[in-house]
Each structure stands twice: as structure tokens, then as C-alpha cells.
C-alpha positions as CSV (number, residue, x, y, z in Angstrom):
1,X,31.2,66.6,-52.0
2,X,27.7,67.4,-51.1
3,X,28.2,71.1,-51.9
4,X,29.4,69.9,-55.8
5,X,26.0,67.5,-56.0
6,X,23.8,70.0,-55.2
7,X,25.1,72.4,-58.1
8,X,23.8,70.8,-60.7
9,X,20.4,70.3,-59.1
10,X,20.5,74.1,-58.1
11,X,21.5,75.0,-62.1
12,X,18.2,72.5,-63.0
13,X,15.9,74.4,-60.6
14,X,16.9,78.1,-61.8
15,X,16.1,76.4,-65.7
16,X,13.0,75.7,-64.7
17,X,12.3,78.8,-62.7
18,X,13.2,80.8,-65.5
19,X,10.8,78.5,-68.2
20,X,7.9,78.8,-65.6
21,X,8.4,82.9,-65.4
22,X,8.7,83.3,-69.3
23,X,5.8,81.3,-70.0
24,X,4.1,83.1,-67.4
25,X,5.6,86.9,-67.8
26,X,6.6,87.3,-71.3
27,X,3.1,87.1,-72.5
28,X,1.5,87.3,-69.4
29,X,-0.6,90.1,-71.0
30,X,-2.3,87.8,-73.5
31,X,-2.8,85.2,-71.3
32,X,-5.1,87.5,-69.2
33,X,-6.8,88.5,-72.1
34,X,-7.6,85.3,-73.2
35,X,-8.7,83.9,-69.8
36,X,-10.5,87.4,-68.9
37,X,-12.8,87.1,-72.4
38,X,-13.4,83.2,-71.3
39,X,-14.6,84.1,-68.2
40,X,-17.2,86.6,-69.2
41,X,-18.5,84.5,-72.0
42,X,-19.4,81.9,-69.7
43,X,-22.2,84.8,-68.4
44,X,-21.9,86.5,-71.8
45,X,-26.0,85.9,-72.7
46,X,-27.1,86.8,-69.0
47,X,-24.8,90.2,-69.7
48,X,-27.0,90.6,-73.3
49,X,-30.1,90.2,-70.9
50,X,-28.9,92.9,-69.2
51,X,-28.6,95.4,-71.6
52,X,-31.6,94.5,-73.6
53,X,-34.7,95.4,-71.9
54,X,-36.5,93.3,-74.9
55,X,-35.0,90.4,-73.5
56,X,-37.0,91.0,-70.0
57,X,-39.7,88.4,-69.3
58,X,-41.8,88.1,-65.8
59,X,-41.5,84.2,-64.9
60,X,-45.2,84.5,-63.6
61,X,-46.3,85.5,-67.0
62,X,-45.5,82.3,-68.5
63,X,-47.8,79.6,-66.9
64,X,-48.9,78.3,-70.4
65,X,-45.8,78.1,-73.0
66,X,-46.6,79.3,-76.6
67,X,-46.1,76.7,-79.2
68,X,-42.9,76.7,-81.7
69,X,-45.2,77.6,-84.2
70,X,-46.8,80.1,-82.4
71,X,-44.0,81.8,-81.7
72,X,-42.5,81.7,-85.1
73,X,-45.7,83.3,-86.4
74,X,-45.4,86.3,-84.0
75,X,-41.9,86.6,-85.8
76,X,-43.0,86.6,-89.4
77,X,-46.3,88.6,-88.4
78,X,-43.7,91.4,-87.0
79,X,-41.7,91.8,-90.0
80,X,-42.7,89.6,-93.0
81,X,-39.9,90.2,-94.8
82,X,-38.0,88.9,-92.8
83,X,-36.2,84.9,-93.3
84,X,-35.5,83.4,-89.8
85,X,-32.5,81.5,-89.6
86,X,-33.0,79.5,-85.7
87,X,-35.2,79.9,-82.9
88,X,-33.6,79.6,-79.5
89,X,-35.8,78.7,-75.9
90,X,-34.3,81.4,-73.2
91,X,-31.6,80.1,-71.1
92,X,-34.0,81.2,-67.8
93,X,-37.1,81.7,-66.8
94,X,-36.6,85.4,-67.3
95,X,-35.9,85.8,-70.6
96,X,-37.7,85.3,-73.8
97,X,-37.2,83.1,-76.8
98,X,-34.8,84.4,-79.0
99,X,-35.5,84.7,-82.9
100,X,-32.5,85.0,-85.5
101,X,-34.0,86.6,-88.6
102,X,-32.0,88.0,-91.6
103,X,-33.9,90.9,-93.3
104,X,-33.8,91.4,-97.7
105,X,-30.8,93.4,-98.6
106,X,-29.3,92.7,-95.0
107,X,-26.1,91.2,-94.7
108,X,-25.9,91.1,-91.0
109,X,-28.9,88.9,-89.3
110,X,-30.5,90.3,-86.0
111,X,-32.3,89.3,-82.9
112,X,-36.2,89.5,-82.8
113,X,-37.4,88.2,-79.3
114,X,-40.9,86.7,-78.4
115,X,-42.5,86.3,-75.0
116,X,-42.8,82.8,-74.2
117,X,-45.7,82.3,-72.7
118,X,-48.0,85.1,-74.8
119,X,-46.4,84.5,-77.9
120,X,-45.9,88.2,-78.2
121,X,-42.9,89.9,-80.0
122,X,-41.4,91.9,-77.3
123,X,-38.4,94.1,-79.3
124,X,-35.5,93.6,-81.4
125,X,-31.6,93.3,-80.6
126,X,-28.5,93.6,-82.9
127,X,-26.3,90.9,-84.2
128,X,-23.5,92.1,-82.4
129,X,-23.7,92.2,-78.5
130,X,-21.6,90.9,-75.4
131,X,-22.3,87.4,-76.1
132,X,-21.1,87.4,-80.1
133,X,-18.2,89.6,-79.0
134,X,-17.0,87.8,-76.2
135,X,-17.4,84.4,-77.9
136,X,-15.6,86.0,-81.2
137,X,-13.1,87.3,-79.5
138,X,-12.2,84.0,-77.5
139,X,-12.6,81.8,-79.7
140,X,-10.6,83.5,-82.3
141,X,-9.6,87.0,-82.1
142,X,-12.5,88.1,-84.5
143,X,-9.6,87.0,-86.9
144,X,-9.7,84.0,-90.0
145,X,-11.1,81.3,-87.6
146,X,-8.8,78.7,-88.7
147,X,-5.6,81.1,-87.7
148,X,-7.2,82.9,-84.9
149,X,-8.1,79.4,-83.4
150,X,-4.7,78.2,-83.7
151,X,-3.3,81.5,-81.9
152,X,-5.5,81.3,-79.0
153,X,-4.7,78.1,-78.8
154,X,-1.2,78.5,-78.1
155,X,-2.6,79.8,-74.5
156,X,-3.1,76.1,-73.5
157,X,0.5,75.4,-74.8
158,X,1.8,78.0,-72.3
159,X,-0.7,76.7,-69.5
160,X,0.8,73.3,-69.7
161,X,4.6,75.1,-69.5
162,X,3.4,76.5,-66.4
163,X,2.1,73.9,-64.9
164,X,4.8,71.7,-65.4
165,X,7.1,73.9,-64.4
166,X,5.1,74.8,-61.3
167,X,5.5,71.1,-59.8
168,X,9.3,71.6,-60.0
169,X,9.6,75.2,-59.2
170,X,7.4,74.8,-55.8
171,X,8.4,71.6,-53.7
172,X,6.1,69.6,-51.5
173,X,3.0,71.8,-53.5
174,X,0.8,69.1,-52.5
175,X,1.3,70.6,-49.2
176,X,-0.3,74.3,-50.0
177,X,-3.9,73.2,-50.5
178,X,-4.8,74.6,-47.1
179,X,-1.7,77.1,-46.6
180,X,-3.5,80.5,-46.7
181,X,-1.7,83.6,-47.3
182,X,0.6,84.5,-44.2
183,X,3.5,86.3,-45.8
184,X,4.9,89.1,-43.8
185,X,5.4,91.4,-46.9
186,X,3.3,92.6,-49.6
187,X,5.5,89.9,-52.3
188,X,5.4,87.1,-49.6
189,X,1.5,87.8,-49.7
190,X,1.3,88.1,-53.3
191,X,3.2,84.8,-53.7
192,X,1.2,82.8,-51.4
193,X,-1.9,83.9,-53.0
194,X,-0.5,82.5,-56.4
195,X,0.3,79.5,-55.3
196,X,-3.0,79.0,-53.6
197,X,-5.1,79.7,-56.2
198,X,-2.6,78.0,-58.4
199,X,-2.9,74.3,-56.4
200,X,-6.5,74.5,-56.0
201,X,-6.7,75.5,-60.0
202,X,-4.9,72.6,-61.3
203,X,-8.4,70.5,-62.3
204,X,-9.6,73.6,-63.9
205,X,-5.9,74.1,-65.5
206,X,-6.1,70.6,-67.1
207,X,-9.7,70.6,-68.1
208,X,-8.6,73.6,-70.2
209,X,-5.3,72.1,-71.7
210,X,-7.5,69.2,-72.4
211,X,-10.0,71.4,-74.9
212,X,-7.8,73.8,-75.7
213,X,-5.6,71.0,-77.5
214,X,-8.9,70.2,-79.3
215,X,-9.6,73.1,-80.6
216,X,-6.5,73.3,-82.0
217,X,-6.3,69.7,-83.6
218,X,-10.3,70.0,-84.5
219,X,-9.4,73.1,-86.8
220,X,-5.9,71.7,-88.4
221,X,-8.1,68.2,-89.9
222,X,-8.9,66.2,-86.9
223,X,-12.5,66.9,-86.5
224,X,-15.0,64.4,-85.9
225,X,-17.5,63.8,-88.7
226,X,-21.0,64.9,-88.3
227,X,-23.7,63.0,-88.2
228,X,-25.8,62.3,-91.9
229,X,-28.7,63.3,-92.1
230,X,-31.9,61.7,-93.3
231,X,-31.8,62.4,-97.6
232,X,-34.4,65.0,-99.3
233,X,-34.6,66.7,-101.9
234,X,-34.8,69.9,-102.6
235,X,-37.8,72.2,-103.8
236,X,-38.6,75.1,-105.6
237,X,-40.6,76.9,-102.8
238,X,-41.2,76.1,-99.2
239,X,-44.7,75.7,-97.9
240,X,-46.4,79.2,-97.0
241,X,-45.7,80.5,-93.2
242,X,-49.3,78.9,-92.0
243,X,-48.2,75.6,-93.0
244,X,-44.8,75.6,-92.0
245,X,-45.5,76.7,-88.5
246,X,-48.3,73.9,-88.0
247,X,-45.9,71.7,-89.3
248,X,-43.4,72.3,-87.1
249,X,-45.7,71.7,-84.1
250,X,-47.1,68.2,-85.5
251,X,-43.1,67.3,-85.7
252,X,-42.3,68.6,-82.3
253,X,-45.6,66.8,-80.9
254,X,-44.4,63.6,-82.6
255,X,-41.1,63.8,-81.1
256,X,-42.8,64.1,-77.7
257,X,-44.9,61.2,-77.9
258,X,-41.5,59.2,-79.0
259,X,-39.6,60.7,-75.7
260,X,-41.4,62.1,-73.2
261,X,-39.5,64.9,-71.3
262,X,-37.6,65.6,-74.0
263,X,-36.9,69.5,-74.0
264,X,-36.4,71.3,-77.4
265,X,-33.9,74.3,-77.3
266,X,-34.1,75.2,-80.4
267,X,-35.1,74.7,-84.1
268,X,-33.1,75.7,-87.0
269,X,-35.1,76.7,-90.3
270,X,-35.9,75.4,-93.2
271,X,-34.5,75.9,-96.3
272,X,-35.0,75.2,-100.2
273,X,-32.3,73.2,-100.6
274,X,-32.9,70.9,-97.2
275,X,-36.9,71.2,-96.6
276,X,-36.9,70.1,-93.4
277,X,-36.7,71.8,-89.7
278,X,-33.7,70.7,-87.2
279,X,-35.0,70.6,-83.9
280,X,-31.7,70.8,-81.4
281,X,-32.8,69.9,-77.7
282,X,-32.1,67.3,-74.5
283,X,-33.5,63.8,-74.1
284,X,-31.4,63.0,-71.0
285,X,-29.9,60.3,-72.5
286,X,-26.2,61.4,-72.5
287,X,-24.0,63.8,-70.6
288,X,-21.7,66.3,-71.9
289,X,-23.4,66.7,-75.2
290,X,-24.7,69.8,-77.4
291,X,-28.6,69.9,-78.0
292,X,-27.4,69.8,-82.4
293,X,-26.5,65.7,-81.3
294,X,-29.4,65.0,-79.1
295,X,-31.9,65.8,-81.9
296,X,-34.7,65.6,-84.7
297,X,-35.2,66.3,-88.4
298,X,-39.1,67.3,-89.0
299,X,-40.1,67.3,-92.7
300,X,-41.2,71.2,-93.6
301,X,-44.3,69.9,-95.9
302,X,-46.3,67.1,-93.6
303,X,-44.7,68.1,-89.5
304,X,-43.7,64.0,-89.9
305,X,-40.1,62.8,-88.2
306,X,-37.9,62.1,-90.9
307,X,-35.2,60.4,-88.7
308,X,-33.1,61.9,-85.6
309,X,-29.6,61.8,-83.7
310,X,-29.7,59.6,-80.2
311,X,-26.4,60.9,-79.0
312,X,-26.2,57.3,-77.3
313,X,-25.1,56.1,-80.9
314,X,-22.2,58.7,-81.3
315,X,-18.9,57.1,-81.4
316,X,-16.1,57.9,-79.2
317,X,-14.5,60.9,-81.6
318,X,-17.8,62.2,-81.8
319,X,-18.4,62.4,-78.4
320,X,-14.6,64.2,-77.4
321,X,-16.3,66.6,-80.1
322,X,-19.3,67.4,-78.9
323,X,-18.2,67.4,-75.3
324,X,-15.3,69.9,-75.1
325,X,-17.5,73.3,-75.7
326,X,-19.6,72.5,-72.4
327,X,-16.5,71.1,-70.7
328,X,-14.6,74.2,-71.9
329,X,-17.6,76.9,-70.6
330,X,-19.6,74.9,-68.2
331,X,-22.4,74.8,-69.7
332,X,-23.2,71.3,-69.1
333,X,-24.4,71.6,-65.0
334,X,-26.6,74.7,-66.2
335,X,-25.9,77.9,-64.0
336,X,-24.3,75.4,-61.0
337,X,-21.3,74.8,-63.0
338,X,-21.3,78.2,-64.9
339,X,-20.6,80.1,-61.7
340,X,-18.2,77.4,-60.9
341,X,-16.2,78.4,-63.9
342,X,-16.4,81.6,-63.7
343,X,-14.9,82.1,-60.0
344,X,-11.6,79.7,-61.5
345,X,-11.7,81.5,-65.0
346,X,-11.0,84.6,-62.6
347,X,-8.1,82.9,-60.4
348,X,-6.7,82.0,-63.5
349,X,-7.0,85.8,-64.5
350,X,-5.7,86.7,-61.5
351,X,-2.5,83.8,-61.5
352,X,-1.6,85.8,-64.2
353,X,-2.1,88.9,-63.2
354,X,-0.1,88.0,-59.7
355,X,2.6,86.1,-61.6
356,X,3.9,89.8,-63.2
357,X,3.1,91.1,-59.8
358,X,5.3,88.7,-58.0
359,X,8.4,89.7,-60.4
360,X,7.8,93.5,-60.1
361,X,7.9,93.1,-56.3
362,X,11.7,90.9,-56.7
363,X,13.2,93.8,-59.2
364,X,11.8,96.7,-56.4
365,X,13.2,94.6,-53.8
366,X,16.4,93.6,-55.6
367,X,17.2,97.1,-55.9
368,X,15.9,98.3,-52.3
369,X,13.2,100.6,-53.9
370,X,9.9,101.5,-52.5
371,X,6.8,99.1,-54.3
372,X,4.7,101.5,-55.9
373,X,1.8,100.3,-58.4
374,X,4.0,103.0,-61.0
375,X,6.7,101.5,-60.5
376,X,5.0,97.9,-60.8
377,X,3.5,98.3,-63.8
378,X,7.0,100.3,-65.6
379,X,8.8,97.2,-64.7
380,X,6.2,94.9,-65.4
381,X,5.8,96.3,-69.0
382,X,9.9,96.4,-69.6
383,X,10.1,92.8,-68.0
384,X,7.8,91.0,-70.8
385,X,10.5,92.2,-73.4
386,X,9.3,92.6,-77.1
387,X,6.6,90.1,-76.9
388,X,4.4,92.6,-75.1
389,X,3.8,94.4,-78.1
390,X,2.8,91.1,-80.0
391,X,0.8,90.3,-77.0
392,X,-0.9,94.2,-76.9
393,X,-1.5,94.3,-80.6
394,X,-3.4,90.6,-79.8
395,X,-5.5,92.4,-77.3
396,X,-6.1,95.2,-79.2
397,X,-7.8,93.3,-82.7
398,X,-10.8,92.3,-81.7
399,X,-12.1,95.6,-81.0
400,X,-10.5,97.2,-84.0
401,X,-12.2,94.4,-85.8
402,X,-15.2,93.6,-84.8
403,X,-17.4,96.4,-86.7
404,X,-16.1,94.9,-89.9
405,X,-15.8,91.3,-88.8
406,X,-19.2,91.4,-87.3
């Protein structure tokens, strides 16, 4: 009698066994990718600062900040040809202020950067570096964003599956948050691993089902609406450089005498068709916002406020919105949080990662063969079945892509 009721439970157990390894093997491959690329953009500008040398600043240098203005005159002084598109404030002390400019007959904008503190153009960048890759190629495969979204999307789908599946699979799991790794074998070591970092993942696993549901129903219609901005008409011809840069510091002195503190981090240009400078930025005032909701419109003729966005006043779509890109990166705790994300974007690299380990190590020892990392990766390859060329060809795009896309 008891050996006939535990059947059925047993049959339930292997279902769900087998939904938590395909979700986890069959396109184990992409999921890596996906979580791998989301990892390194949450330290995607930091790797530009690297590599550009132009991006270098000496903190000591800057004890008195250059003005917006000043800084967008250095820009049109070093090329004034040039139309800027935004100015960015460094995301550290170390860096300078970034300057997206589009030059005649060019396509493709570029990066100009400016010293903050002299006011000094320091070099140039291109459009295309770690952080536009990276972000590209996360976000949506450097393919159509509305179908590229929706693909990568799928990756939350397939998180939830395995996280399910995981509370069934491994009984009492509440039990593993402080079992560390004591297998006797190289797959009992490999297992314990997984389900470590698995347990102490789950916040991270949820925050990222969370947005990456978002995403997908922000790109299909479900959007929340942005907020209007203050009416002008257009003109013919914007004021000349002098006047648009003294402008822009009367508007950005206005908005300090209105809220003290508040930190600008950056201005988006105008144009004929909206004369009027957007100046993106942090007031304190809300949490788990983007700078584009906690800021001012400054009108590109007089420097006089024209009307801003207190992100107090967003409503509660809005505010889902706005909130899942720094939920999703960690942007929002500066670089406390980033590194915080990056070390659980890795274990979630690495769960799957060790989840195709995990089944290699079951087929070698199934069939009484010696573990080797060739043999591992043979049967790891067979055992994600067809989908692994789907999943490759995935992985592949974005580089294929990106000197055409980008």
C-alpha cells in the first residue's frame, strides 16, 4: 500500500526534474549569454574608461567644476561643425564629462569628452564601445528592438521554470542557505555549489523575472506614457552657440535656486523643432527613478524654466516604468549596489554553467567513464539537443551585427 502511494509522487518528482533540467540544459547556452552580457554591462562605462585614455581625469584636478555652458563651448570650440546631441556628468570622480556630438555627413554620432573641472576637451571616443555593445546586445541582440526584446525576454520565462521547479526538485531547500559544499566527488561538489548559489540567488532571481516580464509587456503596448512636456513652438534657427550656452547656465542656476542639492546629470540639446534644453538630473525626492523623470525644461532663447517633472507626481505605471532599468542593473545604490549585482549576475552565470556541468558528470558516471572536461563539454553540447544551434546562432548575432547595426 505505501509502496503503490509513493509511485505516483515519485512519477511527479521525475516531471519536474526533467522540466527544471530542460529549462535549465536545453538552452543553457543562451541563458549564459544573456546573463554573462548583463553582468558586464552593469560595469560596461567603467570598462569604456578603461580603454579610453581620453576618458582619464585626475580627481585633484577638479576643485572648481566648469559650468554646463562652459563645457559645451569647449565642445563646439573643438569641432564647430559639429551638432551635440546630450551632455553627460562622469559616473566618478575619474572620469570626464561625456559629449555626444554628431558630425555633417555623419551618420554615426561619437564621443567628445571635456575635463570637468578645466573645461578642456581632452579626446574623442567612438560610438561603438563596451558599453553600447554590451547594452545592445542585452537588451536586444543588436536585432529589431521590438523582436530582439521579446527574445531575450523569454530568459525570464525560463528563469521562473527553473525556479519553480527548483522548490520541488530540492526538498527542505530552505535548509541549504548555510550548507557549503561538502560532496565527496567532483558532481556531489558541483551540485552543492548550485544549489548554494541557487538559494542564496532567489532575491536576485525574482528581481529579474520581475523586469524582465516588463520589458517584455513595455515593448508589446503596455508602456507607461511619458510625461508632457511644457508647449513651444518651433523656430527657424536656434540662438548662436554664445547665447545658447549662457542660457543654459541661467536655466541650470534657476533650477538650483528652486532645489538646492539638486545634481544635473545631464542635458539633452536643443533643437529647432523643440527650442528648449532638457536637463535630466536628481533632486532626492524619489527612489528608484531615472534622472529623464526627476527633471527641467530650460527655454534655449532667455535660460528661463519653462516647467519640470517632480517624479513625486508620477503615477504608479509611471513609476514600475521608470524603476525597472535601475532595479534590473543596479544602478540605483551607485557603485554599492552595482558590485552587488555583478557578483549574483556571475552566480547566475555560473548556475548555468554548473547546471550542464552537473548532467555531464551523471552521463560520465552512468556509464562508469572517467570525467574529463572533453568529454564534459561532447556531452554537454549533444545533451542540449537541436536547440543548441538556435541558442549558438543567438550568441553568435550580435557580433556579426553590430558593425552594421551600430
Amino acid at each position: 500500500m505505501v509502496t503503490g502511494a509513493l509511485r505516483p509522487r515519485k512519477r511527479r518528482t521525475r516531471l519536474w526534474w526533467r522540466v527544471h533540467q530542460w529549462a535549465g540544459l536545453q538552452v543553457s547556452l543562451f541563458l549564459a549569454f544573456v546573463f554573462l552580457t548583463g553582468t558586464l554591462a552593469v560595469f560596461s562605462y567603467e570598462m569604456d574608461w578603461l580603454a579610453r585614455p581620453a576618458m582619464w581625469v585626475n580627481p585633484a584636478s577638479v576643485s572648481q567644476p566648469a559650468s554646463w555652458g562652459e563645457v559645451a563651448n569647449a565642445v563646439m570650440a573643438h569641432d564647430p561643425e559639429a551638432e551635440i546631441i546630450a551632455l553627460n556628468t562622469p559616473l566618478n570622480g575619474a572620469a570626464a564629462i561625456d559629449a555626444l556630438v554628431r558630425s555633417p555627413g555623419d551618420s554615426t554620432p561619437h564621443h567628445v569628452y571635456v575635463h570637468p573641472g578645466t573645461g578642456q576637451v581632452t579626446g574623442e571616443g567612438a560610438w561603438l564601445g563596451f558599453q553600447r555593445f554590451l547594452r545592445n546586445t542585452h537588451r536586444h541582440l543588436m536585432l529589431p528592438v521590438k523582436w530582439g526584446v521579446s527574445i531575450v525576454a523569454l530568459a525570464a520565462v525560463l528563469l521562473l521554470v527553473s525556479l519553480v521547479t527548483s522548490f520541488v526538485v530540492y526538498k527542505n531547500w530552505w535548509r541549504g542557505f548555510l550548507r557549503w559544499p561538502r560532496g565527496r566527488t567532483v558532481r556531489a561538489v558541483v551540485g552543492d555549489i548550485h544549489r548554494l548559489a541557487g538559494i542564496w540567488s532567489i532575491w536576485f532571481i525574482l528581481v529579474l523575472i520581475c523586469t524582465g516580464f516588463w520589458y517584455l509587456i513595455e515593448i508589446w503596448g503596455g508602456g507607461a506614457s511619458v510625461p508632457e512636456r511644457p508647449k513651444l513652438d518651433p523656430v527657424s534657427e536656434l540662438p548662436v552657440a554664445e547665447d545658447l550656452t549662457v542660457a543654459l547656465d541661467r536655466g541650470i542656476a534657476e533650477a538650483h535656486a528652486e532645489l538646492p542639492g539638486y545634481r544635473v546629470a545631464g542635458v539633452i540639446w536643443p533643437r529647432e523643432k523643440y527650442p528648449a534644453f532638457m536637463v535630466h538630473g536628481h533632486s532626492g525626492r524619489a527612489i528608484l527613478v531615472r534622472p529623464r523623470v526627476d527633471a527641467f525644461w530650460v527655454d534655449a532663447r532667455d535660460g528661463h524654466l519653462l516647467g519640470r517633472i517632480d517624479p513625486r507626481t508620477l503615477s504608479a505605471h509611471q513609476r514600475i516604468a521608470e524603476g525597472a532599468d535601475p532595479l534590473h542593473f543596479g544602478t540605483f545604490g551607485g557603485y554599492w549596489t552595482k558590485t552587488i549585482w555583478f557578483v549574483f549576475g556571475l552566480a547566475l552565470t555560473g548556475l548555468a554553467l554548473t547546471g550542464v556541468a552537473i548532467y555531464t558528470l551523471r552521463i560520465a558516471k552512468s556509464e562508469r567513464a572517467h570525467p574529463g572536461w572533453r568529454r564534459g563539454l561532447r556531452d554537454g553540447w549533444r545533451g542540449m539537443g537541436k536547440a543548441r544551434w538556435i541558442a549558438l546562432g543567438l550568441c553568435l548575432l550580435p557580433v556579426v551585427l553590430a558593425p552594421f547595426v551600430i
